[in-house]
C-alpha positions in Angstrom: 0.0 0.0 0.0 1.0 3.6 -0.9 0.3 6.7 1.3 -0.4 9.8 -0.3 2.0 12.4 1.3 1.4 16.4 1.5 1.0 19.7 3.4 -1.9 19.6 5.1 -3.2 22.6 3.8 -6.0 24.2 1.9 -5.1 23.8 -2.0 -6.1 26.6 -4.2 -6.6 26.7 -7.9 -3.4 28.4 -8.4 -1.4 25.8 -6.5 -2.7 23.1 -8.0 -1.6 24.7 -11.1 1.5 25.2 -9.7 1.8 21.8 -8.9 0.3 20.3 -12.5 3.1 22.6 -14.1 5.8 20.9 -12.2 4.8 17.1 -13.2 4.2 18.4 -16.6 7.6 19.6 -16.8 9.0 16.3 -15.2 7.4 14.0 -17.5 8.3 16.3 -20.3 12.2 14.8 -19.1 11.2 11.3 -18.4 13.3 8.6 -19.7 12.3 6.2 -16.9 10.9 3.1 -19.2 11.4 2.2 -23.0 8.2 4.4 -24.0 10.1 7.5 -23.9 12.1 6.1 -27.4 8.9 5.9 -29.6 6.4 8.8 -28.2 5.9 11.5 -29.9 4.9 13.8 -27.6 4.0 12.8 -23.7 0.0 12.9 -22.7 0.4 14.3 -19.1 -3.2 15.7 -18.7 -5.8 18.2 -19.3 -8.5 20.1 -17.5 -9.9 21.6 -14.1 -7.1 22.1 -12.0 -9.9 21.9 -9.0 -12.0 19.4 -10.3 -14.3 17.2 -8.6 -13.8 14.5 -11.1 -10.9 12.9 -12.1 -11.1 10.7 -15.2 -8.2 8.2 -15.3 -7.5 6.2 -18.5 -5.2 3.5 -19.1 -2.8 5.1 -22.5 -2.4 7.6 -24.9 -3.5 6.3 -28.4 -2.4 7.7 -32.1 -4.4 10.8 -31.8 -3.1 11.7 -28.3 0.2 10.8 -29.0 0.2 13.4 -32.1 -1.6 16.4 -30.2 -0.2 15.5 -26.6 -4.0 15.4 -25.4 -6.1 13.0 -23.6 -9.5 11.1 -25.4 -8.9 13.3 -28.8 -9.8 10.6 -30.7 -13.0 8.3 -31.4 -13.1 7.1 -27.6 -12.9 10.6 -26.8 -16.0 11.6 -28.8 -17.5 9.5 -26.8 -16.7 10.6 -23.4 -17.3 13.7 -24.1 -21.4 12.8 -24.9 -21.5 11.1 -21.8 -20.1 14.0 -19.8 -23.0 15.7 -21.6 -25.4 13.6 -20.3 -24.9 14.5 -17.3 -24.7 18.1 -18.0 -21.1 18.4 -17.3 -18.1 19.6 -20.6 -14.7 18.2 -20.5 -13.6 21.4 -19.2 -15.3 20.5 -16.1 -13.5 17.8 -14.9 -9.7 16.7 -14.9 -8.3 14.0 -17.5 -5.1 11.6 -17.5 -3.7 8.5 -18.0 -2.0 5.8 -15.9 0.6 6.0 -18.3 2.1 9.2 -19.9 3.5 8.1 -22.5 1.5 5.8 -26.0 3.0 2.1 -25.7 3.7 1.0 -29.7 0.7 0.1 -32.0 -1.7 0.7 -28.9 -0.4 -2.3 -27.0 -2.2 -2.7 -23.2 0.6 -0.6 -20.9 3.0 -3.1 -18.8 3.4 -3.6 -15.1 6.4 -1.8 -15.4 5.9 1.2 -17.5 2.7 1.8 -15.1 4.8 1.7 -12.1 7.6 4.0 -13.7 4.6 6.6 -14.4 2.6 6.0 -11.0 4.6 8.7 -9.0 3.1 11.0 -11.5 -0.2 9.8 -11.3 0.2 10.4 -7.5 1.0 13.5 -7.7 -1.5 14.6 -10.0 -4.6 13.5 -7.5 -2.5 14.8 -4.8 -2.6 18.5 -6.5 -6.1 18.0 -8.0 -7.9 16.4 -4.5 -10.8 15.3 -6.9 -14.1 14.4 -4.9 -14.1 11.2 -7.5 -11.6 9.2 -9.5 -13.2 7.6 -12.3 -11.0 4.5 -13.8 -11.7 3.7 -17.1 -11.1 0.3 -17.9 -9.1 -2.2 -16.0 -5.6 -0.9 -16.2 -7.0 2.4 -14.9 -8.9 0.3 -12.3 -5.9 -1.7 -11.1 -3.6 1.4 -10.7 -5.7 3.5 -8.7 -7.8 0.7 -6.5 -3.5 -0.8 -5.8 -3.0 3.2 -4.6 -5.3 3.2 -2.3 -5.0 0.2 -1.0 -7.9 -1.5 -1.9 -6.4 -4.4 -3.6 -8.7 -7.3 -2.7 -11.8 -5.1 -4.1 -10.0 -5.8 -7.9 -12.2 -7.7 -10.1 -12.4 -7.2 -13.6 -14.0 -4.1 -15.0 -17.7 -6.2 -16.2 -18.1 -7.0 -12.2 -17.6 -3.5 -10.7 -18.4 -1.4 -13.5 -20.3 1.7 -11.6 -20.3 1.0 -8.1 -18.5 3.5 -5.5 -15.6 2.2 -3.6 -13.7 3.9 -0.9 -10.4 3.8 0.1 -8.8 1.2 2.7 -9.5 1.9 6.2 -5.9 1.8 6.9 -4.9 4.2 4.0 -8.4 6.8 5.3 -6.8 6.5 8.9 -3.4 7.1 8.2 -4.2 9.7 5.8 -6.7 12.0 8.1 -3.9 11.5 10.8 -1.9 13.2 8.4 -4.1 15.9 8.0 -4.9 14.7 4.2 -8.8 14.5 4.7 -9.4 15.1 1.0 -7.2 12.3 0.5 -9.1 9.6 3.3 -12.5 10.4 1.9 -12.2 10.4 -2.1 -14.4 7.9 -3.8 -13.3 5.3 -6.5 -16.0 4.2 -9.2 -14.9 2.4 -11.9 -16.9 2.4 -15.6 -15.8 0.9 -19.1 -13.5 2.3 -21.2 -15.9 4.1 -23.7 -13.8 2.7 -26.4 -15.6 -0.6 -25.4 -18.7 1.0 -26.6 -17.0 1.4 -30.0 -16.0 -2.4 -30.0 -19.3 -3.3 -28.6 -22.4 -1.1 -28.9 -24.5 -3.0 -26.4 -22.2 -1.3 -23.7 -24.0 1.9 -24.3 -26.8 1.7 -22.2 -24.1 0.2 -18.9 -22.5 3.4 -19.7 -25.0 5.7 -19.8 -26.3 4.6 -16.2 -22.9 4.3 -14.7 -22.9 7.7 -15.7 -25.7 8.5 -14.1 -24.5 7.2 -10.9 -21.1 9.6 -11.4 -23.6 12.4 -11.1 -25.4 11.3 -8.3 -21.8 10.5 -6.6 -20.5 14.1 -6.9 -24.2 15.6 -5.9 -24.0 13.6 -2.5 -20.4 15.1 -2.1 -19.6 18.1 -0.2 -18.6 21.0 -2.5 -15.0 22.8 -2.8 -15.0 25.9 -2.1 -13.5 27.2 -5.5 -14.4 25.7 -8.5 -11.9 27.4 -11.3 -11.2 26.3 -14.9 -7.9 26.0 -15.9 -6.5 26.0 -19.2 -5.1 22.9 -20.5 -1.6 21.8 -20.0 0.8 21.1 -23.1 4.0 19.6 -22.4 5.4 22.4 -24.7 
């Protein structure tokens, strides 16, 4: 299990874009796993620096990899009409990946190269604090369920698909007596990848409700007191 270490202090819009800045600059550098020789340009992330939802996905594809942007491409389309469902734009919430960089002809990311990017992925919920971390798929569900600890939760993604998990009582204990309460009391749902829908258009309907039950998540949630919009971040 991994704690989650920071100031206990309030976190403004401007420090988390402080903070976003400074991983974008560091994975701008990386050269920690083999990915770094065939990218084109690293995916580090995109969004509301104070979002209440954080979107995690599992890679970079083709299109992110050329314009160094999350979900650009046909999977992206599609999350963005299911943010609309909901009433929410992509400019509302936060988007990454467990990995930062697009593994060769769109392979599934390895153990290792999501282990050489999961300090980054750390510190990006640590400078966010999102009220929910939405995992697409089950790379995405894996990481983040492993980071807080809830490891004997994992089942694959057609089991767990839109129901809310919490962290590990040991992880919420240790983190509150650190003074990280944002950090003890986040929520973890799961959903499919939306380029599942693509593959199979029967997921559509599981998605739309699981969707559903996002918005319902965050409406139950206590609000932050600043809600600002950030510009994107480009790793140029």
């Amino acid at each position: 299990m991994r704690f989650i270490n920071r100031d206990p202090r309030v976190v403004t819009a401007n420090d988390s874009t402080d903070k976003l800045r400074a991983i974008r600059d560091d994975v701008v550098q990386c050269i920690q796993c083999e990915l770094h020789k065939t990218r084109t340009n690293v995916v580090v992330g995109t969004g509301n620096h104070d979002a209440d939802i954080m979107i995690v996905g599992e890679a970079p594809g083709e299109e992110e990899d050329k314009l160094a942007m999350p979900f650009v491409g046909p999977a992206g389309n599609v999350l963005s009409e299911l943010l609309a469902s909901i009433g929410l734009k992509r400019e509302d919430i936060y988007i990454c990946n467990t990995v930062k960089c697009r593994p060769p002809q769109n392979a599934d990311p390895t153990d290792e190269q999501k282990n050489e990017c999961s300090s980054y992925l750390t510190r990006q919920i640590e400078a966010i604090q999102p009220k929910v971390i939405v995992c697409l798929g089950n790379h995405a569900t894996k990481s983040i369920m492993e980071l807080f600890g809830c490891i004997d939760k994992i089942q694959p993604i057609s089991k767990i698909h839109g129901q809310t998990f919490s962290p590990d009582p040991l992880f919420s204990d240790t983190s509150r007596r650190m003074g990280e309460f944002a950090m003890a009391d986040i929520k973890i749902m799961p959903l499919y990848h939306p380029a599942a829908q693509l593959h199979n258009p029967l997921l559509g309907p599981a998605l739309r409700s699981d969707f559903k039950k996002l918005k319902e998540a965050i409406e139950v949630a206590p609000h932050k007191i600043t809600s600002v919009s950030q510009p994107p971040l480009f790793p140029n």
